[in-house]
N, C-alpha and C positions, 0 to 999 in steps of 0.2 A: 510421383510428384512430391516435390519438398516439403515438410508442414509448414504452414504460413504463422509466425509467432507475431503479435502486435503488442507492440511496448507503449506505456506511458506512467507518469509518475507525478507528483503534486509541487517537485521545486522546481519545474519550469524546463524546458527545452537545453538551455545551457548547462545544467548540473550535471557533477561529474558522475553520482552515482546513475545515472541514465546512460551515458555514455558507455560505461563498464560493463552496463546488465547488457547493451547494446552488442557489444565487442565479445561479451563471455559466450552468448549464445548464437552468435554467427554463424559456427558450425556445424547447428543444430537442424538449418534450413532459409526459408525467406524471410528476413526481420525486414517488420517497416515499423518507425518510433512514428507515434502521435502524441506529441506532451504541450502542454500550458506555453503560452510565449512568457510568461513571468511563475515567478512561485505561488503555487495557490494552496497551499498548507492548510487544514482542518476546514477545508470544503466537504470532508464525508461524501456523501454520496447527491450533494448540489449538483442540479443542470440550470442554465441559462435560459430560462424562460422573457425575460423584457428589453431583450435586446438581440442584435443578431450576432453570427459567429463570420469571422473571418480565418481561413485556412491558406497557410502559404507552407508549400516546399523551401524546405533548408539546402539540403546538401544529399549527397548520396558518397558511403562509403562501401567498395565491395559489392555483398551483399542485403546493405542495411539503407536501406532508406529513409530519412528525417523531413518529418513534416512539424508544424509548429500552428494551434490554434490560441485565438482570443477567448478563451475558457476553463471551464472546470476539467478536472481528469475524468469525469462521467461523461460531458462533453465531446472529450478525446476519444473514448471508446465508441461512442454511439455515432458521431460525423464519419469515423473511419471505418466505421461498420458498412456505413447510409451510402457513401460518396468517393472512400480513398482505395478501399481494396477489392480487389478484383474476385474474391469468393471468402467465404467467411473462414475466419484464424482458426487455426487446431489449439493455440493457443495465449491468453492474455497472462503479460507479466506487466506488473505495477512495479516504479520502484529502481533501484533502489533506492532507500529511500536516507536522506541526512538524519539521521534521529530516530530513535526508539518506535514501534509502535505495538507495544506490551500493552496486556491487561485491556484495560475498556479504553484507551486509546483509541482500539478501532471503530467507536462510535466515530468518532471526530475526524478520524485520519484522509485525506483525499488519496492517501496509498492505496486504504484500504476499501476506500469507495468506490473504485477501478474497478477493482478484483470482486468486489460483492458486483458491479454492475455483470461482469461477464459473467456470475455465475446465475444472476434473475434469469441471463438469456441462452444460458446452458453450455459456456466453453468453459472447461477448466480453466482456473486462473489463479493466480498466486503472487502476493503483495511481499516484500522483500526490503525491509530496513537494516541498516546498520546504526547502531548505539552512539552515534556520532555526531554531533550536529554542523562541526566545520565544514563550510565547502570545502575545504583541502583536504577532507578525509581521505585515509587510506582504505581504499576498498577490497585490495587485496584478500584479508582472512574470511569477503565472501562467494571465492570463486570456486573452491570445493560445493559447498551446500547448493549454489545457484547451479552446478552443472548434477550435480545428485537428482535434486528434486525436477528441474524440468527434464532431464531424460526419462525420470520415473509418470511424470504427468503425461508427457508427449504417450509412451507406452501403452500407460495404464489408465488414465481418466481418474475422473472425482467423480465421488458419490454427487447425486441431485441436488444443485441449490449449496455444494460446498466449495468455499476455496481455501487457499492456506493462507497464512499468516506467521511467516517466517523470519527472526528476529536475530540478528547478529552480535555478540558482547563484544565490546574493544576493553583495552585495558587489564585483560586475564590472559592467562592461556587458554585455550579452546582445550575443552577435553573431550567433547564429541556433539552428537544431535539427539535430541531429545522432541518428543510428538507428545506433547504435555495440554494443560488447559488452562484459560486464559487465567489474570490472576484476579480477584475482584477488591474494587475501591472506589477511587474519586477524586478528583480536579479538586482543589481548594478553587473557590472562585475571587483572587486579592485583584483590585484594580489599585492602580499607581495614579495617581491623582493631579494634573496638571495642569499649574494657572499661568499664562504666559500673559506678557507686558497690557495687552489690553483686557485683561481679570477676565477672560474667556476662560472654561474650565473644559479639559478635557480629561479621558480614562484611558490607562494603555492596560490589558490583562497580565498580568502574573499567577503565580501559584506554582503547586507543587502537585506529586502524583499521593495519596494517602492510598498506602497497600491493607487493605483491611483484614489480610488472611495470610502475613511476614513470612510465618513458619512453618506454609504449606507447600511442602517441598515437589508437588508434583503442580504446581502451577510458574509460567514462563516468567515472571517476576523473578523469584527465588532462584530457578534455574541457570536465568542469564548470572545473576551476580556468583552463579558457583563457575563460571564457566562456559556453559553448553549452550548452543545454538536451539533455539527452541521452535517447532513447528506447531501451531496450532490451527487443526481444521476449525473453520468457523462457515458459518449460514447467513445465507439472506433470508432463510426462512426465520422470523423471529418469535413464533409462535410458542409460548409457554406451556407449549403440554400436559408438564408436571401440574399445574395449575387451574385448568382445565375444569375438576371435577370438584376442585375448591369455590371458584366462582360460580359454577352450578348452582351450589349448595348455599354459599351465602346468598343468593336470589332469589 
């Protein structure tokens, strides 16, 4: 039997990084795509709780079949869990994704709230951006790493409760892949502040990424800007361990 791969991503059904991750892993077995009918970008790991979902088939190429809901990409995985496939995925790919999802990104990322949902429910799963934020991106420098690493997932599996987080640099030469760790910081939180003709005021969010640890050369920050593709395992377990026998103690 073929492994059953299930795609979905956070800019929506039409993006072309979906499409790519769609076409790159054809080969691989049965792909069915379940993505967003629109962009839904820094949904994190949002589901749809006060309204309902509608699910329609798109199209069918080959061996990839394209479905399209009125939701989150958490959403997406869990309808097509419940409703669209015929036995559970060998495995979830998120992504690709238009834009960066380095560093603590992946609180926020709905790339990476996919791929944390399929690892709560135990399929290996692996969120997939490229440094790019154009819909016209060229996707191209990431069909090496996408065929590396889910050949290696389909094989081999992920430790419990891990998936990856695998980030692409444009604008350099690629020098190779790197299994590094996240980089730590913080969203500046700037709103843009805007009064339109009848003195109504509204906020649109801005900011920047602030890398709190520049010249730490084994975290995916640093890495991309040298170059390298960076894989980072990350958990949905978010249990602070290290921390554990500190909060004991001040108690």
């Amino acid at each position: 039997m073929k492994p059953l791969i299930l795609i979905t991503n956070d800019d929506g059904i039409e993006a072309r990084g979906i499409e790519f991750l769609a076409k790159q892993v054809a080969s691989l077995g049965d792909v069915v795509v379940v993505a967003p009918d629109s962009p839904r970008s820094g949904q994190s790991c949002a589901i749809t709780v006060t309204k309902t979902l509608q699910l329609f088939k798109v199209k069918e190429e080959g061996s990839v079949t394209y479905y399209k809901v009125t939701g989150t990409p958490v959403d997406c995985i869990k309808l097509a869990i419940n409703d669209v496939l015929h036995r559970r995925p060998d495995m979830i790919l998120s992504g690709i994704n238009h834009g960066s999802n380095s560093g603590v990104s992946t609180m926020y990322s709905g790339t990476m709230g996919a791929a944390y949902e399929g690892a709560i429910i135990g399929i290996p799963s692996v969120g997939f951006s490229l440094c790019d934020h154009s819909p016209s991106a060229d996707f191209t420098p990431c069909a090496e790493v996408v065929d590396k690493v889910c050949k290696a997932v389909l094989k081999n599996g992920l430790p419990a409760s891990v998936c990856l987080n695998v980030n692409v640099p444009v604008g350099v030469e690629i020098k190779g892949i790197k299994v590094c760790k996240q980089a730590m910081g913080y969203w500046t939180e700037e709103y843009n502040k805007i009064v339109d003709a009848d003195n109504q005021i509204s906020y649109s969010l801005t900011g920047h990424f602030v890398n709190t640890s520049p010249k730490d050369s084994t975290t995916d920050e640093d890495l991309l800007s040298q170059g390298y593709i960076t894989i980072v395992p990350t958990s949905c377990d978010r249990t602070a361990t290290s921390a554990i026998s500190y909060v004991e103690n001040i108690l």
